[in-house]
N, C-alpha and C positions, 0 to 999 in steps of 0.2 A: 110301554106298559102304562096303564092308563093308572090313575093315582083313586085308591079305596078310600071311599066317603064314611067317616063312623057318624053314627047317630048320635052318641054322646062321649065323653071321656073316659077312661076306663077308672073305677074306684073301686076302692078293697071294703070288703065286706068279711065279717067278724067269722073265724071258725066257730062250730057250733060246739058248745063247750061242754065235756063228758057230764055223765051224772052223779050228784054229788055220793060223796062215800057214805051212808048211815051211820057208819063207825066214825065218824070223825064227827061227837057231838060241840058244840058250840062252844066257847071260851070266853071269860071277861074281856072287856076292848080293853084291857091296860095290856094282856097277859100275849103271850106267844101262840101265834093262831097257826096249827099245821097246815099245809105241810112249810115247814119252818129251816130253815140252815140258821144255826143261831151262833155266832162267835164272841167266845168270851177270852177277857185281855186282863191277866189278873195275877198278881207273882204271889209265893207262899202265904200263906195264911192271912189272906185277902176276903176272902169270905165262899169261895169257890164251889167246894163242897158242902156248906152249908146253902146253899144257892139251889145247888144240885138237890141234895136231901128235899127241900122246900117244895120243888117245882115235881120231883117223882112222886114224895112219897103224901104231902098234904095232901089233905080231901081234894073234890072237885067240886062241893057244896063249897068249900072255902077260896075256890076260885083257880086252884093247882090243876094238875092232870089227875092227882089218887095211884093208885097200884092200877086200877082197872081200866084207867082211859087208852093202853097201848095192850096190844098183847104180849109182846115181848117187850122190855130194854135188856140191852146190850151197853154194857160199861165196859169200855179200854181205858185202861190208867196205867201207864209207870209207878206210881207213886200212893195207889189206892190202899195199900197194905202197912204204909207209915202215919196211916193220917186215921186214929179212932174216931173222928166226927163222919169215916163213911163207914162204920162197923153195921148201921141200919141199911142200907145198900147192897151191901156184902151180901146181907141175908134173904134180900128181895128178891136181888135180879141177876143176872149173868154176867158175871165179873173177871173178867182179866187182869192182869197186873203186870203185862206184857205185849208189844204190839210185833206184827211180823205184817208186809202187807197183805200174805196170802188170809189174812184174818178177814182181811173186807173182799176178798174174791169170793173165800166161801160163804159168807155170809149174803152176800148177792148171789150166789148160785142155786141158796139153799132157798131164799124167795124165787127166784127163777121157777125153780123145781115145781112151785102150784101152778104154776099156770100164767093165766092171765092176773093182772093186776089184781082184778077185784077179789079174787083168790089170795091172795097172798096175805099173810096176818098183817097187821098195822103196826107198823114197830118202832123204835124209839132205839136212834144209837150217840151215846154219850163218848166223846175220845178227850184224854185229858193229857195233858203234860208228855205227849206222842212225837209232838212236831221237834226234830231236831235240825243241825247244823247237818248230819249227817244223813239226811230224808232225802230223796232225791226229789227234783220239782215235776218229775212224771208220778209221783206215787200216788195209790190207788185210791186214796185219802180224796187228794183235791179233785182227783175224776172222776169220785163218785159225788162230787160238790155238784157237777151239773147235770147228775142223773138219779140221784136218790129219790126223786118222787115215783120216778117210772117202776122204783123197787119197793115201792109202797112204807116208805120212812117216812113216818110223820113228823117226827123229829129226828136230825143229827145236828148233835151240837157240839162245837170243836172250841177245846179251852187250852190257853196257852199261857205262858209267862213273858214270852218275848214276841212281840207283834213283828217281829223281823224275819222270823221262821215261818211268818205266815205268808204262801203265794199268791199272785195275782190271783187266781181264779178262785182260790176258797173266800179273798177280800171282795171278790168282784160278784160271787153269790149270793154272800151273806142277806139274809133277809132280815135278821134280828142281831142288834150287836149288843154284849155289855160289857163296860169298863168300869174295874173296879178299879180304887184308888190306886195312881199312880206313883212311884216311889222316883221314879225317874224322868227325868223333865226330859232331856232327850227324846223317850222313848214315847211322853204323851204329844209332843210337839207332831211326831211321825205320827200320830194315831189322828192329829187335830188336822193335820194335812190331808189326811185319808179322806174324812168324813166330813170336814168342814162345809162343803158346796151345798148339802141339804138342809145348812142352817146358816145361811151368809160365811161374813167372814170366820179366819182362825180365831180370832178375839172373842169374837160370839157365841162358837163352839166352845171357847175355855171357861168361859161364862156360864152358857149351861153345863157343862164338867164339873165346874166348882160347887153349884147349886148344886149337882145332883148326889155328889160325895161325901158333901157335910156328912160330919158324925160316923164314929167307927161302921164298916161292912155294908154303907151304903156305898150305890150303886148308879150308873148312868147307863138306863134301858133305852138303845135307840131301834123302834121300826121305820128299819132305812127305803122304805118304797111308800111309807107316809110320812113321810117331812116329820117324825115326829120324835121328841123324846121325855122320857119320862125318870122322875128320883125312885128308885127298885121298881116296881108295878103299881107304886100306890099313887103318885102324885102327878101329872102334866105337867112341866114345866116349860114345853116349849112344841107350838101346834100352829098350821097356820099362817108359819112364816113369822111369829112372834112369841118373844119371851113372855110367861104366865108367870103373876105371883112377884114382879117384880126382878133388877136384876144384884148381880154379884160380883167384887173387885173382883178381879186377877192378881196374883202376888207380883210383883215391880220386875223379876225375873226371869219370869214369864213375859211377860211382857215386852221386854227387852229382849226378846231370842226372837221374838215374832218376824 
């Protein structure tokens, strides 16, 4: 069999990439750009649902989503009916205060139901304080981590108190991470292992962590597919493969766990 001559090497050429959605208008570059997996790492009265409140219900002239930028949210919480800072939530949007996983099958069924994508309302699903010891690592949760776009979620964002409940593939999705102040060194050390690589060393990451914490209910916003992280949505601290603004000790204990 005689041996086939090719003309040139074979190379990949780019899919030709859908049309963008009209519904999905523009966002400030600090702010969380749908479609978004956002995972937040943050124990009681961290600033959480004030976070939430801020990002649903502020204008979109102020740089938030507004009531209007989703057609639906969908709020899962354990814990949504102990905590009077979400009582404006309550009143907004679709609220549970219990999770089962057939919650996220019908909830995908019932986008299913229109049709094709571009059919389907633009939605927004918030899950809070859900992930337990007792979740299993097949639940419906993390596998709609790697298909929630095709369900037209513009936003799902998964908030936790213990970063250890969280599995491979909801950490391996994430497009948008925030940590609020950690209480537990252990538990930011796992978090600094997580995510380190998009910002050099552990050291470096704790550095920007500490910058971005200062001062009660602030926050460390990292968009993990831009190298980038920011103090809540206002400041860049860290772009580019370098620290902005200067940098920050680490406490002597930290340091010595490294």
């Amino acid at each position: 069999m005689s041996e086939k001559i090719f003309m040139k090497a074979p190379s990949i050429i780019p899919v030709k990439e859908e049309d963008p959605d009209k519904r999905i208008k523009p966002v400030h570059p600090n702010f969380i750009k749908p479609p978004a997996l956002l995972l937040g790492i943050g124990a009681v009265k961290s600033g959480k649902t004030v976070l939430v409140n801020n990002i649903c219900l502020r204008p979109y002239e102020e740089g938030f989503y507004g009531q209007d930028y989703f057609d639906n949210v969908h709020i899962i919480s354990n814990t949504i009916n102990n905590d009077p800072n979400a009582r404006f939530l309550r009143k907004a949007f679709d609220v549970k205060d219990f999770y089962t996983d057939g919650m996220i099958s019908d909830l995908v069924k019932k986008q299913k139901s229109y049709g094709e994508k571009k059919d389907m309302p633009f939605i927004a699903l918030l899950l809070d304080d859900i992930l337990g010891s007792n979740m299993k690592r097949n639940n419906e949760v993390s596998f709609l981590a790697t298909r929630y776009r095709h369900h037209n979620i513009g936003l799902m964002g998964v908030f936790t108190q213990n970063f250890k409940s969280v599995d491979t593939i909801l950490r391996n999705n994430a497009t948008d991470v925030i940590i609020f102040k950690q209480t537990n060194n252990k538990q930011l050390i796992q978090i600094a292992e997580e995510f380190h690589p998009s910002f050099g060393d552990i050291k470096t990451f704790l550095k920007i962590y500490h910058k971005a914490v200062e001062g009660k209910y602030n926050f460390l916003y990292i968009k993990v597919q831009e190298g980038k992280a920011l103090k809540n949505f206002e400041e860049v601290i860290y772009e580019d493969g370098k620290m902005l603004g200067g940098e920050v000790d680490i406490p002597d204990e930290l340091e010595d766990s490294i």
